[in-house]
C-alpha positions as CSV (number, residue, x, y, z in Angstrom):
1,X,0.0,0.0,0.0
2,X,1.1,3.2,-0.9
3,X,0.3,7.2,-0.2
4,X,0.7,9.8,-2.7
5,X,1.0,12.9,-1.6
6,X,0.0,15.7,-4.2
7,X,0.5,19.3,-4.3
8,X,-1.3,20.8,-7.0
9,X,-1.9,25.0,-8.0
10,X,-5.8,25.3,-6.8
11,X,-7.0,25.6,-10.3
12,X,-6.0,21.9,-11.1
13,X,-7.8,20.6,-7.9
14,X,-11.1,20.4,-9.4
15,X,-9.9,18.7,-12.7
16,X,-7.6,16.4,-10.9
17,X,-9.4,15.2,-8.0
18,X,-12.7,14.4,-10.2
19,X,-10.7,12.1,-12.9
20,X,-9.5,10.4,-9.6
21,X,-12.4,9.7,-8.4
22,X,-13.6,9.0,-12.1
23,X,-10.8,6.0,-11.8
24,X,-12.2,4.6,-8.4
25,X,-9.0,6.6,-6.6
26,X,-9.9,8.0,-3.3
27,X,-8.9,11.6,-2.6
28,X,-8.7,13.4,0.8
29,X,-8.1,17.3,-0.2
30,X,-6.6,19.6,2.2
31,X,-6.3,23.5,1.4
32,X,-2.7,24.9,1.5
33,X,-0.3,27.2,1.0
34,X,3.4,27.3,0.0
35,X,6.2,28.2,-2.3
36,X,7.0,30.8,-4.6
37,X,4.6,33.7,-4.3
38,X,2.4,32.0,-1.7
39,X,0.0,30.9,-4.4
40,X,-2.7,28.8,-3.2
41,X,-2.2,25.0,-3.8
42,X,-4.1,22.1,-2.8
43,X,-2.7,18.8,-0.9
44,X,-4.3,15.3,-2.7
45,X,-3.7,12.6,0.0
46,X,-4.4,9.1,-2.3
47,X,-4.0,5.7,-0.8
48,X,-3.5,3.4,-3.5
49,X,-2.1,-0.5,-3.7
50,X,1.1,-0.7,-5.1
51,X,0.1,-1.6,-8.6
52,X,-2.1,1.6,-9.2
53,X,0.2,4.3,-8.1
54,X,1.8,4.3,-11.8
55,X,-2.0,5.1,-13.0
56,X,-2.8,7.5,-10.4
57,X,0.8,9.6,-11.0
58,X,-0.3,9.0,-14.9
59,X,-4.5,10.7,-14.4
60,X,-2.9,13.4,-11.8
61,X,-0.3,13.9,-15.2
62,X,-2.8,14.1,-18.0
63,X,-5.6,16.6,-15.6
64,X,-3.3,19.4,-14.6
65,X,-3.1,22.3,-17.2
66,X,0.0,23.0,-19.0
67,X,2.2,25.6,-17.9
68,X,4.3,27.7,-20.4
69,X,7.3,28.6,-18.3
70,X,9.5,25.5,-17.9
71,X,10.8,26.7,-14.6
72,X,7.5,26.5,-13.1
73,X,6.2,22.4,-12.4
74,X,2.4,21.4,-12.7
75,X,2.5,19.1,-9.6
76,X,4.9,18.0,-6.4
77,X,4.1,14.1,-6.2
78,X,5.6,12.5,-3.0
79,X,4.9,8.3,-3.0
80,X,4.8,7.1,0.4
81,X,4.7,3.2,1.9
82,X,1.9,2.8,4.4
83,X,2.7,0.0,6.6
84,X,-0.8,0.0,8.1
85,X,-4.3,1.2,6.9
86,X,-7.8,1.2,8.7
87,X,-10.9,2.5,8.3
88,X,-13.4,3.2,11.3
């Protein structure tokens, strides 16, 4: 099991989180802020099996928009074990 850990410009949240879900991915979103400017990003917490994280990384790829400056990235993905998950 695996957690991704997304950080995403607010404007992609929408677009992003919706063709996870479309995929059967679950996705926690947590409001943030951070990095150049202090622009307002979103946090996508996704726990996926092992074998789906390649797809996941590949929908969060395909939804965010494209940015024209090279120095600027669409998305921070940090992939995470989990040793232990449970739902109450």
């Amino acid at each position: 099991m695996k957690l991704i850990i997304t950080i995403i410009s607010d404007d992609d949240n929408d677009p992003v989180s919706h063709a996870l879900i479309s995929a059967n991915f679950r996705v926690t979103h947590i409001a943030s802020t951070g990095g150049f400017l202090h622009k307002g990003s979103s946090t996508l917490m996704i726990g996926v099996s092992d074998e789906r994280v390649d797809q996941a990384i590949e929908i969060i790829r395909a939804s965010t928009a494209p940015v024209n400056d090279p120095m600027l990235k669409r998305a921070t993905i940090f992939v995470i074990n989990v040793e232990n998950f449970t739902q109450i």
